[in-house]
C-alpha positions as CSV (number, residue, x, y, z in Angstrom):
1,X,80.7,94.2,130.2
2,X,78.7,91.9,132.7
3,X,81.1,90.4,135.4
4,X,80.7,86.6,134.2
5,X,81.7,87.9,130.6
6,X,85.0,89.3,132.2
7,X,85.7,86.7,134.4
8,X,85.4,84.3,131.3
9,X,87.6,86.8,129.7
10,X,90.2,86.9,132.4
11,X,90.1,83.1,132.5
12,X,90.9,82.9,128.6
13,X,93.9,85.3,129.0
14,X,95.2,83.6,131.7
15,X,94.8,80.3,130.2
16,X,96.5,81.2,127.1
17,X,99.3,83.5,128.3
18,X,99.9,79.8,130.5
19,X,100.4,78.1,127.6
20,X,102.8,80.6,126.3
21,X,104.8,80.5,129.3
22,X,104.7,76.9,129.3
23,X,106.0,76.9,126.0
24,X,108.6,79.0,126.3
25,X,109.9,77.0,129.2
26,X,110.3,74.0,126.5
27,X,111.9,76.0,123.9
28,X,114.5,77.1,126.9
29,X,115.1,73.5,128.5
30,X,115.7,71.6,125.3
31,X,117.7,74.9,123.3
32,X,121.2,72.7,124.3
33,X,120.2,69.7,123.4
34,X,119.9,71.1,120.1
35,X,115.6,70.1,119.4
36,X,112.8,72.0,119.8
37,X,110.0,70.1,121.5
38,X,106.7,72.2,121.5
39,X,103.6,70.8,122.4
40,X,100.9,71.5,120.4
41,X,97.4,70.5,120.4
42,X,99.2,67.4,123.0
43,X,101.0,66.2,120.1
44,X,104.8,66.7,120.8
45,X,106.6,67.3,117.7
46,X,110.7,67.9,117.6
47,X,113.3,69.2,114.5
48,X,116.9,70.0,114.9
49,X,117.8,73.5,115.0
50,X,119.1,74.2,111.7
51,X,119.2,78.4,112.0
52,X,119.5,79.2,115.4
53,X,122.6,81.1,115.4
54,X,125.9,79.6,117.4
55,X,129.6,81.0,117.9
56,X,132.0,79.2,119.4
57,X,133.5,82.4,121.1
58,X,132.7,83.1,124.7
59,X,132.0,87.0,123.9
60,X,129.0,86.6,121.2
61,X,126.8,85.5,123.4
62,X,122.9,85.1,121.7
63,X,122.7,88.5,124.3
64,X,125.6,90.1,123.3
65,X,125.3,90.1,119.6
66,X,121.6,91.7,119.9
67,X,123.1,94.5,121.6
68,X,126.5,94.5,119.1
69,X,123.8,95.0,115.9
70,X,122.0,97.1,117.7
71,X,124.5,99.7,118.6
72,X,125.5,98.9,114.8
73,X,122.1,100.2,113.7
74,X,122.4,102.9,116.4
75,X,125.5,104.3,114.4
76,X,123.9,104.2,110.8
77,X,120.5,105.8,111.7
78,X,120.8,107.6,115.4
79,X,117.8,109.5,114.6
80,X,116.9,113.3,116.0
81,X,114.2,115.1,117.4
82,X,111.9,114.4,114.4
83,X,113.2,111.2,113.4
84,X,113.1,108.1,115.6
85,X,116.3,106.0,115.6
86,X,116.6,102.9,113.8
87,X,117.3,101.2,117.4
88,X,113.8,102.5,118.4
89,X,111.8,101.6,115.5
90,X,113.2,97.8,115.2
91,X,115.2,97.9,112.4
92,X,117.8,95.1,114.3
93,X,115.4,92.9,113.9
94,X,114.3,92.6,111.4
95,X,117.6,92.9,109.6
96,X,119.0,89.3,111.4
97,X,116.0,88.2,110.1
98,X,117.1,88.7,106.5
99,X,120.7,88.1,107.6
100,X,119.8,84.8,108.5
101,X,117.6,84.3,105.4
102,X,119.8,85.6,102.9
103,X,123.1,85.3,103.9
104,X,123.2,82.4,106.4
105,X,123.5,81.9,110.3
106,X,127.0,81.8,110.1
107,X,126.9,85.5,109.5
108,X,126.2,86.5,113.0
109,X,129.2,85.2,114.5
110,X,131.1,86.9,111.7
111,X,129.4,90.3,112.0
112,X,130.2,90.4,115.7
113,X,133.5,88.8,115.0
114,X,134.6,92.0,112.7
115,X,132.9,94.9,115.0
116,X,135.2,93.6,118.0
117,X,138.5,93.4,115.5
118,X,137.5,97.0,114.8
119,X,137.6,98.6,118.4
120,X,133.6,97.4,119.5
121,X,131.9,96.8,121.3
122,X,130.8,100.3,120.6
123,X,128.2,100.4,124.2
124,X,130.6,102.3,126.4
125,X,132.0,104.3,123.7
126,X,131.5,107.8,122.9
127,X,130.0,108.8,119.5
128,X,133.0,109.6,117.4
129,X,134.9,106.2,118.9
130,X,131.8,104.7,117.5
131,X,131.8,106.3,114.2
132,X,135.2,105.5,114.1
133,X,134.3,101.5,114.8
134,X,132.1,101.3,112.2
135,X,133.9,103.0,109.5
136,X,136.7,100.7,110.2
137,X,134.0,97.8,109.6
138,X,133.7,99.4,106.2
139,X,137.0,99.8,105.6
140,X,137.6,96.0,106.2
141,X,134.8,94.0,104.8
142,X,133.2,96.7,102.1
143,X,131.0,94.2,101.2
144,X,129.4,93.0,104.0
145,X,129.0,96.2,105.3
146,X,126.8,97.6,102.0
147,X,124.9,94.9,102.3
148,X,124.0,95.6,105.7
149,X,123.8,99.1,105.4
150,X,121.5,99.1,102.3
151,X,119.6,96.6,104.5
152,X,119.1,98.8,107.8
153,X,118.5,102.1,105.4
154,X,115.6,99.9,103.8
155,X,114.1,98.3,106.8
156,X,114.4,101.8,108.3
157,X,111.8,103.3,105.9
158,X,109.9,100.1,105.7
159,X,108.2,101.2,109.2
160,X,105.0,103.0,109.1
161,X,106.0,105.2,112.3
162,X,109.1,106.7,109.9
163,X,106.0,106.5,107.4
164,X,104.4,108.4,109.1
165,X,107.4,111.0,109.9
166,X,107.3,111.6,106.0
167,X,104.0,112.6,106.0
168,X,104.2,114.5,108.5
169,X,106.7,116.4,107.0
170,X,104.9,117.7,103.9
171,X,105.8,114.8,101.8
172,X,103.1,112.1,100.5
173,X,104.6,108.3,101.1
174,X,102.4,105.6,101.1
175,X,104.1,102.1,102.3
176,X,101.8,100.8,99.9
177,X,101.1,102.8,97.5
178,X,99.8,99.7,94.6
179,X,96.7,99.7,96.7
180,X,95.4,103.4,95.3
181,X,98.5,105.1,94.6
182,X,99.2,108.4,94.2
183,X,97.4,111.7,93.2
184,X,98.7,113.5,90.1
185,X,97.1,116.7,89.7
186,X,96.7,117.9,85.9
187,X,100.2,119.7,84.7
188,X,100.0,123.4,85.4
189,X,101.8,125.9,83.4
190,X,101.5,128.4,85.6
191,X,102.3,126.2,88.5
192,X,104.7,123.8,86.5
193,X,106.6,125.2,84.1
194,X,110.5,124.9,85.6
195,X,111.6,128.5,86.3
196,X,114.9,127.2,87.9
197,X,117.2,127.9,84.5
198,X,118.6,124.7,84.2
199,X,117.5,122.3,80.9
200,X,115.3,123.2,78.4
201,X,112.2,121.3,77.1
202,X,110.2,122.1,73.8
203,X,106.8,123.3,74.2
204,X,104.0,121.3,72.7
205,X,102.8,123.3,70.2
206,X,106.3,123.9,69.2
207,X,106.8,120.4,68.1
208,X,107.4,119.5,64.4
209,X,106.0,116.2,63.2
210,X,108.9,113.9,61.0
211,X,107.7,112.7,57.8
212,X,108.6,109.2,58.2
213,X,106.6,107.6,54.9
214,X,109.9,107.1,53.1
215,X,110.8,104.5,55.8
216,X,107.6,102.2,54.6
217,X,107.4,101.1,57.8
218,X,103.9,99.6,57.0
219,X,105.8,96.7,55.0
220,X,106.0,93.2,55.5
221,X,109.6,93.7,55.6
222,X,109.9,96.3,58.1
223,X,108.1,94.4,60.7
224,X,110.1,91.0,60.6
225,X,112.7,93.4,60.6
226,X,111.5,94.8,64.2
227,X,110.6,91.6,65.5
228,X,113.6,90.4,64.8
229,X,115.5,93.5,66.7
């Protein structure tokens, strides 16, 4: 690369990431006023914030309840030394981003309302105090909690670095597997056939065909009857 080509280069990152900042700066002066003002291509446009979360309690800040969901997800999926935690792979974030979308802004307050009337926040606390936080958070608002759990559990193996754990583990999973699916080898008797003792299943030359020419199911009758079912 020719040293006009990365001076151009350098010029156009700097430009940009200029414009970012300078953006950023808007969206941080006029967040109390309630409008966004973002100026783009010199045309200044504004909307009221309609999903920004708010509390009116002095302990969920905007930074504390990132970190109380965050511990949150810490708890449900802490990960090991093959499997990154749900903290490290995201899974926070995206799941206020479906909290928000599917269950309103007014749950944020309310799931950091109900983690600090169970013992949180859990930062500080050792992990069976945490464990015991968050089952409390079960115990009190079942609901909620599924849904939030069934969410992070989700979100969690949504991520192509867990993906990718899978795999590495022996195990075929495609995050999209509509695009070519999956390989299905031929059925094997010798590899197959289940040798575990438990069910039973009839072998295919052992099956017996049923006569069913006395149920006439050629006739008019019989298929206005089916339609009809």
């Amino acid at each position: 690369m020719g040293a006009d080509t990365t001076e151009q280069l350098d010029n156009f990152i700097g430009g940009a990431w200029c414009k970012q900042i300078q953006k950023r700066r808007l969206l941080d002066t006029s967040a109390n006023s309630g409008f966004i003002f973002m100026a783009e291509h010199g045309i200044m446009t504004q909307r009221t914030l309609e999903t920004t979360p708010d509390t009116s309690d002095a302990r969920i800040t905007p930074v504390a309840s990132v970190g109380l969901l965050a511990d949150l997800v810490d708890v449900l999926l802490p990960g090991d030394g093959s499997w990154p935690s749900g903290r490290t792979v995201g899974v926070q974030s995206l799941l206020a981003l479906r909290l928000l979308e599917q269950r309103g802004k007014a749950e944020f307050a309310r799931v950091a309302q109900i983690i600090l009337a169970a013992g949180g926040p859990l930062s500080g606390l050792d992990e069976a105090a945490r464990i015991a936080v968050v089952a409390r958070f079960e115990a009190n608002e079942p609901a909620l909690f599924g849904w939030i759990r069934d969410v992070a559990y989700v979100t969690y193996y949504e991520n192509p670095f867990v993906a990718e754990v899978i795999n590495a583990q022996g195990h075929v999973y495609e995050l999209r597997p509509h695009i070519k699916g999956y390989p299905v080898p031929r059925f094997d008797p010798e590899r197959n056939t289940p040798r575990h003792g438990r069910g039973r299943y009839v072998p295919t030359e052992a099956v017996k065909h049923v006569d069913t020419a006395a149920l006439n199911l050629a006739s008019d009758g019989n298929q206005v009857w089916g339609l009809q079912r």
